[in-house]
LUMLUMDREN-2810 file (N, C-alpha, C; in Angstrom, 1 decimal):
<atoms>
<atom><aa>X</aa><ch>A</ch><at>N</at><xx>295.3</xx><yy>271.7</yy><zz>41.1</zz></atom>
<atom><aa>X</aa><ch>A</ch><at>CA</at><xx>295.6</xx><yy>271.2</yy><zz>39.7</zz></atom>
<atom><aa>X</aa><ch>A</ch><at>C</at><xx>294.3</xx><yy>271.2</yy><zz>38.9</zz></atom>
<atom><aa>X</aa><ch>A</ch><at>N</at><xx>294.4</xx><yy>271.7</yy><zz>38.0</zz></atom>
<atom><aa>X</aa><ch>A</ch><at>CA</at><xx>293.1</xx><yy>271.6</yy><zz>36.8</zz></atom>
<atom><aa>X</aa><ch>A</ch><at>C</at><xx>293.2</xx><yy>270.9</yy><zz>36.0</zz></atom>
<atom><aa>X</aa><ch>A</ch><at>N</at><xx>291.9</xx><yy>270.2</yy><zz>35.5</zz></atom>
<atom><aa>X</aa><ch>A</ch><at>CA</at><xx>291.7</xx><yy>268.9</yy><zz>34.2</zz></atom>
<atom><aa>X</aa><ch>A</ch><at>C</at><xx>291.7</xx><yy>269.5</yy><zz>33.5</zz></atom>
<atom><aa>X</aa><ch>A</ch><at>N</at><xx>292.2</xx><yy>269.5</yy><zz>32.2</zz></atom>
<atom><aa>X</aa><ch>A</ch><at>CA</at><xx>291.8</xx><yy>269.7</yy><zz>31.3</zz></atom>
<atom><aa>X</aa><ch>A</ch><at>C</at><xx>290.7</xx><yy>269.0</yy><zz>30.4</zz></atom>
<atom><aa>X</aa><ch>A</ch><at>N</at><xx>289.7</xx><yy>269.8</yy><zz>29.7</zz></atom>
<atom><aa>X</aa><ch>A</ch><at>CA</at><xx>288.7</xx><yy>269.5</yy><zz>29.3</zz></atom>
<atom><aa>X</aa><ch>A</ch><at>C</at><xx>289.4</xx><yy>268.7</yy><zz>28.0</zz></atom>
<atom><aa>X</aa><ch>A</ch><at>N</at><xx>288.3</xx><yy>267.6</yy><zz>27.3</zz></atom>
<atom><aa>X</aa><ch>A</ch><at>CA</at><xx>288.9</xx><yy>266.8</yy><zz>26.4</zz></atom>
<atom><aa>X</aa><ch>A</ch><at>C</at><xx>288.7</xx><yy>267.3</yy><zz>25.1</zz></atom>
<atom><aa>X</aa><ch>A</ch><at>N</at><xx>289.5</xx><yy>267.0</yy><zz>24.2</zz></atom>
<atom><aa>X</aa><ch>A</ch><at>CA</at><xx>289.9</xx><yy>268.0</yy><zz>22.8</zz></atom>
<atom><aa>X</aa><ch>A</ch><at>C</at><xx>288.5</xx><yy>267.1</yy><zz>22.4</zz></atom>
<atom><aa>X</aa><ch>A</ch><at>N</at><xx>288.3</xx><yy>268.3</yy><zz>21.6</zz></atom>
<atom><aa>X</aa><ch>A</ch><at>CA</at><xx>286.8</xx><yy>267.9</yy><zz>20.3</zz></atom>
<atom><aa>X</aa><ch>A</ch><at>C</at><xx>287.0</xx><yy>266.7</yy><zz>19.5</zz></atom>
<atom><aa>X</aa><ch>A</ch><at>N</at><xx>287.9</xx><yy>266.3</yy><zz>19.1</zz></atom>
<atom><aa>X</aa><ch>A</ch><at>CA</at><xx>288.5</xx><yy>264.9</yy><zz>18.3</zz></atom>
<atom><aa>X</aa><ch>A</ch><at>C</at><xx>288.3</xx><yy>263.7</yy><zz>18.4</zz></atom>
<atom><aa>X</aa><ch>A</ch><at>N</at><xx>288.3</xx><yy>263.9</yy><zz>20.1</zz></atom>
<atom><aa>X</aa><ch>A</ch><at>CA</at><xx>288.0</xx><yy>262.9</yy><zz>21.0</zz></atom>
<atom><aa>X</aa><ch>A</ch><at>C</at><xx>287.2</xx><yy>262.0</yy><zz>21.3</zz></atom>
<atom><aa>X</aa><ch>A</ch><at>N</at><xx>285.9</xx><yy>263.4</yy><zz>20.8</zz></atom>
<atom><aa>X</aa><ch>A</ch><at>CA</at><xx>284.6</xx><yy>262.5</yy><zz>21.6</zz></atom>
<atom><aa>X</aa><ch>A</ch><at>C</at><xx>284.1</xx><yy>261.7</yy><zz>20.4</zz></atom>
<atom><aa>X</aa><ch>A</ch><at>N</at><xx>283.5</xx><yy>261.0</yy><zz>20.8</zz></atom>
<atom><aa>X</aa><ch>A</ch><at>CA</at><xx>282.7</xx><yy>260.2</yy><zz>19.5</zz></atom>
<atom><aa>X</aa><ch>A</ch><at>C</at><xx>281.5</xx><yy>260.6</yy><zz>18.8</zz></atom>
<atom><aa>X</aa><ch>A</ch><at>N</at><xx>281.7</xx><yy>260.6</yy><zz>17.5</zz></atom>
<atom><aa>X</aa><ch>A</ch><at>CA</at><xx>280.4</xx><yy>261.0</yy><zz>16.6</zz></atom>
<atom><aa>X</aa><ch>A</ch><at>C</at><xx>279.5</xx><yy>260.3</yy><zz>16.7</zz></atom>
<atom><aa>X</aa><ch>A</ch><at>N</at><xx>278.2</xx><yy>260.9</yy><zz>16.9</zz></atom>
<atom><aa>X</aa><ch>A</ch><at>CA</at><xx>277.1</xx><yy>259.6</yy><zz>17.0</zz></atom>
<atom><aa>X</aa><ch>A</ch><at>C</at><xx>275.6</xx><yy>260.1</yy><zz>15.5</zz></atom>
<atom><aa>X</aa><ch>A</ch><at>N</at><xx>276.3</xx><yy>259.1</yy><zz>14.8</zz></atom>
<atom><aa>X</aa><ch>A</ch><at>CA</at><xx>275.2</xx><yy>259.5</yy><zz>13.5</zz></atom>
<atom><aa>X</aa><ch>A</ch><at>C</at><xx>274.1</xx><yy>258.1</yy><zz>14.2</zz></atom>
<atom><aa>X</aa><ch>A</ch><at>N</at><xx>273.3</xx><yy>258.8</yy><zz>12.8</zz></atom>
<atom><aa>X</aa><ch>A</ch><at>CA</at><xx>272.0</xx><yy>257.8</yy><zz>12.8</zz></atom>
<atom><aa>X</aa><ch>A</ch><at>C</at><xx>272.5</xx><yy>256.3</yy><zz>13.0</zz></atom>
<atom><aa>X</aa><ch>A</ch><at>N</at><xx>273.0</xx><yy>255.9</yy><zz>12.1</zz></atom>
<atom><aa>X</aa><ch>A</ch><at>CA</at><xx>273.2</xx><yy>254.6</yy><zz>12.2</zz></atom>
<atom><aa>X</aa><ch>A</ch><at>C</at><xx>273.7</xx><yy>253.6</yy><zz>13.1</zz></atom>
<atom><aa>X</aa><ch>A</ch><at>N</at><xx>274.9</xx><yy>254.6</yy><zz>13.8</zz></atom>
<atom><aa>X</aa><ch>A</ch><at>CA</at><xx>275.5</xx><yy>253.9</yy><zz>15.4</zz></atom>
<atom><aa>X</aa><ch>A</ch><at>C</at><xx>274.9</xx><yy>254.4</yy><zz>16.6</zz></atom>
<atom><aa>X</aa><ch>A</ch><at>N</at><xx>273.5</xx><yy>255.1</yy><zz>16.2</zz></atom>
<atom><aa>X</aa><ch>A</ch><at>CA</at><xx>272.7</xx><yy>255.9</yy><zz>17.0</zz></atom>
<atom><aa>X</aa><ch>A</ch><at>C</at><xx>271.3</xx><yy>254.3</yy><zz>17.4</zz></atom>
<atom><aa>X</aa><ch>A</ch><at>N</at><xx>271.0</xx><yy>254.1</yy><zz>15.9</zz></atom>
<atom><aa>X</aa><ch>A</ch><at>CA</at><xx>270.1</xx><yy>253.1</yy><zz>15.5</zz></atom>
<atom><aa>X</aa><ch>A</ch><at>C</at><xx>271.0</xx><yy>251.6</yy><zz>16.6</zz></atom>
<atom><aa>X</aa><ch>A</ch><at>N</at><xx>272.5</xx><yy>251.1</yy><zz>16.1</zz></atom>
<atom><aa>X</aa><ch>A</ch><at>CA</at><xx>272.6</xx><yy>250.2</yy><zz>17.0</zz></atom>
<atom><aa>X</aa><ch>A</ch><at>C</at><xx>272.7</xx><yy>250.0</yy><zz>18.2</zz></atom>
<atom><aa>X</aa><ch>A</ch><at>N</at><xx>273.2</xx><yy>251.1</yy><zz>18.7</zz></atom>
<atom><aa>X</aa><ch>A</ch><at>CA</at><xx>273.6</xx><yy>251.0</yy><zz>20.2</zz></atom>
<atom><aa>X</aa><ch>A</ch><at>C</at><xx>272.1</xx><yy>250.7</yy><zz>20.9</zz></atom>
<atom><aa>X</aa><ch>A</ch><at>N</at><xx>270.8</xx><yy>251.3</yy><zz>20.2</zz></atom>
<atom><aa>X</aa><ch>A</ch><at>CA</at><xx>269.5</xx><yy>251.2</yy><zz>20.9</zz></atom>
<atom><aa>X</aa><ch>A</ch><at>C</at><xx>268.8</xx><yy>249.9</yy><zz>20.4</zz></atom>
<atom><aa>X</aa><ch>A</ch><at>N</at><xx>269.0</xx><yy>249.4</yy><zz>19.6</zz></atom>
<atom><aa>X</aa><ch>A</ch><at>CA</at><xx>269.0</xx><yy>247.8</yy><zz>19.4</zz></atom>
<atom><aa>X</aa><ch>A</ch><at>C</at><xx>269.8</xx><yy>246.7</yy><zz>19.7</zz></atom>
<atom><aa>X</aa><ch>A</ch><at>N</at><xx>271.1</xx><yy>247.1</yy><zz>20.6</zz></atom>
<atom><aa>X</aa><ch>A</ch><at>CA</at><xx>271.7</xx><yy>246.8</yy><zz>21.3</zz></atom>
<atom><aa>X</aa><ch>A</ch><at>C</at><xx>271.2</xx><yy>246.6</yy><zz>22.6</zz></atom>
<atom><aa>X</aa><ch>A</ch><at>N</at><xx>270.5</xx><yy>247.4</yy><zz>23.3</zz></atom>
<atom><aa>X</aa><ch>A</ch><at>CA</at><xx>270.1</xx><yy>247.5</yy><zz>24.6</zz></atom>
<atom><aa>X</aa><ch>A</ch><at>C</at><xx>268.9</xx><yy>246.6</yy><zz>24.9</zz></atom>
<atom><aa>X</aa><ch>A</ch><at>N</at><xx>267.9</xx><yy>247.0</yy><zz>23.7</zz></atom>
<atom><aa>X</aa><ch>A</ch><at>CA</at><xx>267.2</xx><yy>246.1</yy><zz>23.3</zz></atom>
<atom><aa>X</aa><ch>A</ch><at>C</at><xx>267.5</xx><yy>244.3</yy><zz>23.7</zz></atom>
<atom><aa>X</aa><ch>A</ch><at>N</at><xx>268.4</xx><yy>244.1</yy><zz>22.8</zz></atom>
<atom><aa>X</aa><ch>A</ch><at>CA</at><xx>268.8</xx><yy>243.2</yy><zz>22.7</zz></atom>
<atom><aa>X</aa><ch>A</ch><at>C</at><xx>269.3</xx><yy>242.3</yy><zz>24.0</zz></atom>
<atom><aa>X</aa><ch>A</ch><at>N</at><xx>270.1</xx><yy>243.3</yy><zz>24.9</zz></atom>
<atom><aa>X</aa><ch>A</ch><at>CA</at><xx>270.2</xx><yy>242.6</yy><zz>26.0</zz></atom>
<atom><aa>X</aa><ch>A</ch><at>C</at><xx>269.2</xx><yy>242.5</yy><zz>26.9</zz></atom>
<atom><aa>X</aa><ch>A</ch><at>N</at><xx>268.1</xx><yy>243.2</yy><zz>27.2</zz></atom>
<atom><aa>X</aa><ch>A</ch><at>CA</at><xx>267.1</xx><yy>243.2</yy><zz>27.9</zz></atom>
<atom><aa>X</aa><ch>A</ch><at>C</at><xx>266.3</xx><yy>241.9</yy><zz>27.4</zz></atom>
<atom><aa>X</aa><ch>A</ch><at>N</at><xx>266.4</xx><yy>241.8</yy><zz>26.2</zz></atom>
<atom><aa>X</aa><ch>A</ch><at>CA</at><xx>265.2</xx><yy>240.8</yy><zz>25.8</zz></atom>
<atom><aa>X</aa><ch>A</ch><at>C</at><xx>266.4</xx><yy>239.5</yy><zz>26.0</zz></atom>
<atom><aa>X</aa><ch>A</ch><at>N</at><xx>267.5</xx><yy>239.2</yy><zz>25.8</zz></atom>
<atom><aa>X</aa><ch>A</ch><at>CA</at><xx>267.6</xx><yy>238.1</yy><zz>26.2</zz></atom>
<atom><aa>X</aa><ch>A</ch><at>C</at><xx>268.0</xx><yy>238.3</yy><zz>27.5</zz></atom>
<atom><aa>X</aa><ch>A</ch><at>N</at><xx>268.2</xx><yy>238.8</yy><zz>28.4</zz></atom>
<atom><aa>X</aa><ch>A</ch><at>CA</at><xx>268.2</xx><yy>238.6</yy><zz>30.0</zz></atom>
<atom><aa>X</aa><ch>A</ch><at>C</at><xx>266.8</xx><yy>238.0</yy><zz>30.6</zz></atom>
<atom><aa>X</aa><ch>A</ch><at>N</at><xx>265.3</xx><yy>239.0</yy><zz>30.2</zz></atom>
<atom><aa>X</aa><ch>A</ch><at>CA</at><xx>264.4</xx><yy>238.7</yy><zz>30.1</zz></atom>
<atom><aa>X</aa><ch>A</ch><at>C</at><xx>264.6</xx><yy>236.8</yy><zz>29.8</zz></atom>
<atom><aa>X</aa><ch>A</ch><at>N</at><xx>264.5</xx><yy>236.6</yy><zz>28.6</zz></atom>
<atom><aa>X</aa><ch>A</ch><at>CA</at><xx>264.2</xx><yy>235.1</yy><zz>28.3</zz></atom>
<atom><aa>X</aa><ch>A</ch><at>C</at><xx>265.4</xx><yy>234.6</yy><zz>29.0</zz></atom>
<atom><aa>X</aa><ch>A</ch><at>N</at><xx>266.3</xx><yy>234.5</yy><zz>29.6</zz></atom>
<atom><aa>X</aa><ch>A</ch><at>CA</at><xx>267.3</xx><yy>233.7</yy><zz>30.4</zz></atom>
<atom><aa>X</aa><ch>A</ch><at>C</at><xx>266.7</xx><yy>233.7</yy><zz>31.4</zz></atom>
<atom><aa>X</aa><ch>A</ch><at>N</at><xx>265.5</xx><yy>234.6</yy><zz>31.9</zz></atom>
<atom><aa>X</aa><ch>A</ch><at>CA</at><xx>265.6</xx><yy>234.5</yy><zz>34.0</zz></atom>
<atom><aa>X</aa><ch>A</ch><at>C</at><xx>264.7</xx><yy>234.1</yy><zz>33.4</zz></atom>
<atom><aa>X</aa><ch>A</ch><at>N</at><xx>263.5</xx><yy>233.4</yy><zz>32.7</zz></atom>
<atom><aa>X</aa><ch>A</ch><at>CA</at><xx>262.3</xx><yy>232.9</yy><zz>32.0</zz></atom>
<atom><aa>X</aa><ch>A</ch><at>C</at><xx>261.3</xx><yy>233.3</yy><zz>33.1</zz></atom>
<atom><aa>X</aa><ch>A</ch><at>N</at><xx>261.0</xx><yy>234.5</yy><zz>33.4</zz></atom>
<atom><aa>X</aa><ch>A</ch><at>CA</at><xx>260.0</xx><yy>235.2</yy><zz>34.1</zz></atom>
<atom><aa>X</aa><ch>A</ch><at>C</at><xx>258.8</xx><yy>235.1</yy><zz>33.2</zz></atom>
<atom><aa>X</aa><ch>A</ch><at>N</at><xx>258.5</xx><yy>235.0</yy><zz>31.9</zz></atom>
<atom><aa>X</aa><ch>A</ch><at>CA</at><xx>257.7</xx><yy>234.7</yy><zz>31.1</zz></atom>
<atom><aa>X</aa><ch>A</ch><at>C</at><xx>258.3</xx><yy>232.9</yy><zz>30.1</zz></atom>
<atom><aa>X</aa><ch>A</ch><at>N</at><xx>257.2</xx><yy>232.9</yy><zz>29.3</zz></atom>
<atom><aa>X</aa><ch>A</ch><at>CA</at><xx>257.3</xx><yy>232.0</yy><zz>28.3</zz></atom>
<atom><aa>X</aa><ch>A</ch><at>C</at><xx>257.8</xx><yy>232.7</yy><zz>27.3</zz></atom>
<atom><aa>X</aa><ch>A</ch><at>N</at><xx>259.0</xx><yy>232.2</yy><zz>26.2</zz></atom>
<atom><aa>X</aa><ch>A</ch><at>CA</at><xx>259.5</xx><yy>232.5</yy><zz>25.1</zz></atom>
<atom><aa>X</aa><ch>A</ch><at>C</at><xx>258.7</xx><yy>232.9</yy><zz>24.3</zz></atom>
<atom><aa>X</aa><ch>A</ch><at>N</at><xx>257.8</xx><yy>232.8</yy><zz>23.9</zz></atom>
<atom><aa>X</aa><ch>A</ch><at>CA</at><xx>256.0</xx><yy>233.0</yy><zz>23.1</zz></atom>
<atom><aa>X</aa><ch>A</ch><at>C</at><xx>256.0</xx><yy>234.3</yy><zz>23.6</zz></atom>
<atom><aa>X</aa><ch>A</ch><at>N</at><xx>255.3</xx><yy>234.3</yy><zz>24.9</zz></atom>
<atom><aa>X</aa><ch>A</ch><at>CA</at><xx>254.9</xx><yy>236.0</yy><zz>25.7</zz></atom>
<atom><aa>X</aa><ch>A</ch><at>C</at><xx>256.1</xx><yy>236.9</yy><zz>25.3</zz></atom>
<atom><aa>X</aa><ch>A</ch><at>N</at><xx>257.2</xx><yy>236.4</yy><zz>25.9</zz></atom>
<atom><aa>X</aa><ch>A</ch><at>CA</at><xx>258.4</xx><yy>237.9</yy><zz>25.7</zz></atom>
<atom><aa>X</aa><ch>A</ch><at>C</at><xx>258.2</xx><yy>238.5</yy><zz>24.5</zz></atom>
<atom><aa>X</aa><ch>A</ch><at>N</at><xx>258.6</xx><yy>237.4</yy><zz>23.3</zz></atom>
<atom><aa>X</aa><ch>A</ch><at>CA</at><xx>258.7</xx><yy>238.1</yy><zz>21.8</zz></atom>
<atom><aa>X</aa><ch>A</ch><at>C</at><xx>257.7</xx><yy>237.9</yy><zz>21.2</zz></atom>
<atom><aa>X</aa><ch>A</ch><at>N</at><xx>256.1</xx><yy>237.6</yy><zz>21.9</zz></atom>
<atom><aa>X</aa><ch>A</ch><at>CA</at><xx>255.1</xx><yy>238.8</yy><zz>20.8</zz></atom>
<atom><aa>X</aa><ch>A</ch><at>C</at><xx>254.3</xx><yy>240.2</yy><zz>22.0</zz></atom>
<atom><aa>X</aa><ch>A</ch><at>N</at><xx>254.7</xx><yy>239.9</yy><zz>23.1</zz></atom>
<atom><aa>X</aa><ch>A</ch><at>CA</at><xx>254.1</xx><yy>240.8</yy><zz>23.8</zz></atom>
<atom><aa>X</aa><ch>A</ch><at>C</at><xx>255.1</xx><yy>242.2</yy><zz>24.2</zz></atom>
<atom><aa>X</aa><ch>A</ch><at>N</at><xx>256.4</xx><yy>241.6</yy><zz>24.7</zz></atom>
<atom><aa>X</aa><ch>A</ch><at>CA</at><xx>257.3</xx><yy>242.4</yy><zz>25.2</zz></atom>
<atom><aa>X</aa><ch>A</ch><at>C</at><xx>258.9</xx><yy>242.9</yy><zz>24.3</zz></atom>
<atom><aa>X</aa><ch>A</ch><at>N</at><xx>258.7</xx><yy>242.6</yy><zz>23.4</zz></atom>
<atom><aa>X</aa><ch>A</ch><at>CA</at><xx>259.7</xx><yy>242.8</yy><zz>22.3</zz></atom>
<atom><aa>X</aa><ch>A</ch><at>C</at><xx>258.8</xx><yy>244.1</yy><zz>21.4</zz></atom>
<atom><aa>X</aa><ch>A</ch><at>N</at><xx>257.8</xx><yy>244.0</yy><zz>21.1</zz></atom>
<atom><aa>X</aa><ch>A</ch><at>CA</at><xx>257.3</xx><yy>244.9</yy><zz>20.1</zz></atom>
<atom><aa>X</aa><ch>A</ch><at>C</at><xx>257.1</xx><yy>246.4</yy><zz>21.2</zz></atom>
<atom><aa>X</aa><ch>A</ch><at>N</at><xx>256.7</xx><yy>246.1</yy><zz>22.4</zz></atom>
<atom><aa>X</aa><ch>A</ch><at>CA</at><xx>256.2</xx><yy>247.2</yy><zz>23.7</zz></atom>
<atom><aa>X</aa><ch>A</ch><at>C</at><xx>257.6</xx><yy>247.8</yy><zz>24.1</zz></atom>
<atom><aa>X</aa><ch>A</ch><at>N</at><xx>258.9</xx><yy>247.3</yy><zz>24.1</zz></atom>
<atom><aa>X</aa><ch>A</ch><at>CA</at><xx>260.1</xx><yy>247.3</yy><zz>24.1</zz></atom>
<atom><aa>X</aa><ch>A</ch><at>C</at><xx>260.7</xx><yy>247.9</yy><zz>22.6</zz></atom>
<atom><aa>X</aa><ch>A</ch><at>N</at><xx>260.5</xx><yy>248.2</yy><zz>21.7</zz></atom>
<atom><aa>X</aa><ch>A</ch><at>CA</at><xx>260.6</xx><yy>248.4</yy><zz>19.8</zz></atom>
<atom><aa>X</aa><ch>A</ch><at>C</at><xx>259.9</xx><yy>249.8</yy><zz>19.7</zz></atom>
<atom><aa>X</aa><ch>A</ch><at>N</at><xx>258.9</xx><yy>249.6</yy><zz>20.3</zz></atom>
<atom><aa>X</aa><ch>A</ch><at>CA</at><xx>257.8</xx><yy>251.1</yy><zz>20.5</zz></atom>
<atom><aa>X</aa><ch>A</ch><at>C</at><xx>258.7</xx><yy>251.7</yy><zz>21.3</zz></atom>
<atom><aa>X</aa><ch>A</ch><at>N</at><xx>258.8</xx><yy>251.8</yy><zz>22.6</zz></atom>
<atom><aa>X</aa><ch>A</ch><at>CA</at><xx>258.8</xx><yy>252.1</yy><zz>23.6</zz></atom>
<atom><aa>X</aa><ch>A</ch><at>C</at><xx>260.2</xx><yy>253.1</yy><zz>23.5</zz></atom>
<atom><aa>X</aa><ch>A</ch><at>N</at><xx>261.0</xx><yy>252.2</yy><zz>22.8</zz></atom>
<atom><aa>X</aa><ch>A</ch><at>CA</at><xx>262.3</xx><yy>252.9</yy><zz>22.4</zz></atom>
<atom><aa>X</aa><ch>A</ch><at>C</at><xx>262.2</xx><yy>253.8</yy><zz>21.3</zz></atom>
<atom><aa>X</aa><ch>A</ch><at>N</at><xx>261.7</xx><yy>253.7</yy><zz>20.4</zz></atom>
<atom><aa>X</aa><ch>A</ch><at>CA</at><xx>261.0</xx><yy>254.5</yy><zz>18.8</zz></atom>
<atom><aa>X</aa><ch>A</ch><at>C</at><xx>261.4</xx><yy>255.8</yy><zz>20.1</zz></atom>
<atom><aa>X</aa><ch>A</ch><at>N</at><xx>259.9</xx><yy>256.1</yy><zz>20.8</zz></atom>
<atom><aa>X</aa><ch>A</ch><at>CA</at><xx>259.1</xx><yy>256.9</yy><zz>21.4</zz></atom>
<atom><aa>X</aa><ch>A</ch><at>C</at><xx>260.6</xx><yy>257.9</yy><zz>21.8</zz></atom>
<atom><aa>X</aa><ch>A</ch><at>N</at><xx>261.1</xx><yy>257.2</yy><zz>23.0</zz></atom>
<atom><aa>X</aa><ch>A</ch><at>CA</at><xx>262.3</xx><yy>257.9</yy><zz>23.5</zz></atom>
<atom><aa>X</aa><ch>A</ch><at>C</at><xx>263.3</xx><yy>258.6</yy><zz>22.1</zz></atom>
<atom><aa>X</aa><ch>A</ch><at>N</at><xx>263.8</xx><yy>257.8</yy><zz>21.6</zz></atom>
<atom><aa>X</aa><ch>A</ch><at>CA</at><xx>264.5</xx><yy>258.2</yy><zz>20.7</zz></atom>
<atom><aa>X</aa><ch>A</ch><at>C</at><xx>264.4</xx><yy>259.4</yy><zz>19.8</zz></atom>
<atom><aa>X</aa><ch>A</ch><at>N</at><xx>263.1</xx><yy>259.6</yy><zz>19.6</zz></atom>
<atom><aa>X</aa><ch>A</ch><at>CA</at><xx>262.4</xx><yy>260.6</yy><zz>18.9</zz></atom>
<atom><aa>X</aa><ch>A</ch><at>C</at><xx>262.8</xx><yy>262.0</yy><zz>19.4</zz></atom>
<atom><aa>X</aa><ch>A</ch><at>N</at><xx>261.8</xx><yy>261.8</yy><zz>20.8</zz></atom>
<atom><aa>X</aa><ch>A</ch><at>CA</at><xx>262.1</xx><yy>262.9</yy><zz>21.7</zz></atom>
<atom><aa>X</aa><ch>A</ch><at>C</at><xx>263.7</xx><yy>263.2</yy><zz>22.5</zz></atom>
<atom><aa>X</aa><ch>A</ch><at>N</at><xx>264.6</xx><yy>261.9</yy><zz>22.2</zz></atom>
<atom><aa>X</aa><ch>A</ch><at>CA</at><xx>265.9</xx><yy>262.8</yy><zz>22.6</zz></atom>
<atom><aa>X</aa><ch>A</ch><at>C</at><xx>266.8</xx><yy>263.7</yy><zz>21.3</zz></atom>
<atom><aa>X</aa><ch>A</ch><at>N</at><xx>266.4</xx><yy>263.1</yy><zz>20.2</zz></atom>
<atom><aa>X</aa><ch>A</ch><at>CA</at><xx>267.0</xx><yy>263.9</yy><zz>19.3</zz></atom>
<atom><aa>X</aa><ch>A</ch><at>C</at><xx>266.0</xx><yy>265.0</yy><zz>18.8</zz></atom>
<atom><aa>X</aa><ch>A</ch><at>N</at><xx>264.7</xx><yy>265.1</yy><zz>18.8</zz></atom>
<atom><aa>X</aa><ch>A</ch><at>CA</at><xx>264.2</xx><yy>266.6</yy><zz>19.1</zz></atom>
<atom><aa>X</aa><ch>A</ch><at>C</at><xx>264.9</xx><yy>267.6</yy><zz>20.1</zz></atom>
<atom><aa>X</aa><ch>A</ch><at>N</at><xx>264.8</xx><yy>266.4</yy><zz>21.2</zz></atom>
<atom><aa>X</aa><ch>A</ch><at>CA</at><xx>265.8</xx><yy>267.8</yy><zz>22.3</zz></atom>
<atom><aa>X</aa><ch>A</ch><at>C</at><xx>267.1</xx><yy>268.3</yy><zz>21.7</zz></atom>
<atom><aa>X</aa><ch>A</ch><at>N</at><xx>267.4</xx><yy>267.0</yy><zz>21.3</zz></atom>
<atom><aa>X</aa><ch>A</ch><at>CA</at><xx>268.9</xx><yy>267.5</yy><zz>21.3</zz></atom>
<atom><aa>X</aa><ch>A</ch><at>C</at><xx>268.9</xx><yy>268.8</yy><zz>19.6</zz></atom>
<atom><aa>X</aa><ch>A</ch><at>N</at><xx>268.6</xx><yy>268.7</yy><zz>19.0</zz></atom>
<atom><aa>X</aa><ch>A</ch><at>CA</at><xx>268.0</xx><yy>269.9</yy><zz>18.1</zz></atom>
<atom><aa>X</aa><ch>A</ch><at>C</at><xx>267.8</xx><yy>271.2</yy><zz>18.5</zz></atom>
<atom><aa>X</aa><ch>A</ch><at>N</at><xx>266.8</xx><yy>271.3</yy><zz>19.6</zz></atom>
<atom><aa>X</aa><ch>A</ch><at>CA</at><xx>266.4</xx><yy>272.1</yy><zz>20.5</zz></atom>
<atom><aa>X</aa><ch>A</ch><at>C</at><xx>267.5</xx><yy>272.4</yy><zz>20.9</zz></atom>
<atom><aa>X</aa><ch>A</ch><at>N</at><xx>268.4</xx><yy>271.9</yy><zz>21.4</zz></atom>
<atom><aa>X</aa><ch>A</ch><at>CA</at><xx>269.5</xx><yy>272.3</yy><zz>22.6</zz></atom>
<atom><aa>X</aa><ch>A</ch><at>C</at><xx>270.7</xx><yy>273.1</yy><zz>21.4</zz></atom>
<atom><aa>X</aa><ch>A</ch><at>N</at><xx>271.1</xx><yy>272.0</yy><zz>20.4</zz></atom>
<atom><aa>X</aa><ch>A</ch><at>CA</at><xx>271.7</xx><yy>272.6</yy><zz>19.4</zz></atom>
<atom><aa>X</aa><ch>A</ch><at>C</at><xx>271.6</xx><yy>274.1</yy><zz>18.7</zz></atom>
<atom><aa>X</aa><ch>A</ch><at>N</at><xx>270.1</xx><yy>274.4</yy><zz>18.8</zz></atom>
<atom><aa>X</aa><ch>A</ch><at>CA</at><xx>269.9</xx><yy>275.8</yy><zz>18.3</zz></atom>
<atom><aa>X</aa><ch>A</ch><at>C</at><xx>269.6</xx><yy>276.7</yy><zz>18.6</zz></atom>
<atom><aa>X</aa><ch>A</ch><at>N</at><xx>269.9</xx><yy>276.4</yy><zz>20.4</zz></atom>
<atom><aa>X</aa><ch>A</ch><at>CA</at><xx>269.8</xx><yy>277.4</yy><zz>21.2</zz></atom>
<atom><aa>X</aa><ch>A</ch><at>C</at><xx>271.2</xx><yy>277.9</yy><zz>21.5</zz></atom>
</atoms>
């Protein structure tokens, strides 16, 4: 038996903007998981590990939609 592959309709568009929340979303849970298991002080997390976490995602983000550019115009 064969799957059929899923119609183009289907899949979901991912513009900037629900590009921007889903990654401040992830953010988001990391930094409060972080301050729930209080492995640090609330002070340390969000001036040390919130902005290193803000960068850190920038950085990735950049380079997956360069790839994905790359990939598109190949």
């Amino acid at each position: 038996m064969l799957v059929e592959a899923p119609q183009r309709d289907m899949v979901p568009k991912l513009n900037l903007p629900v590009s921007f929340g889903i990654v401040l979303a992830i953010i988001a849970v990391g930094l409060f998981g972080m301050i729930q298991a209080e492995m640090m002080t609330t002070d340390t997390t969000l001036t040390m590990v919130l902005p290193s976490m803000v960068i850190f995602a920038a950085i990735v983000f950049a380079l997956g939609v360069s790839h994905g550019q790359y990939r598109a115009g190949n």
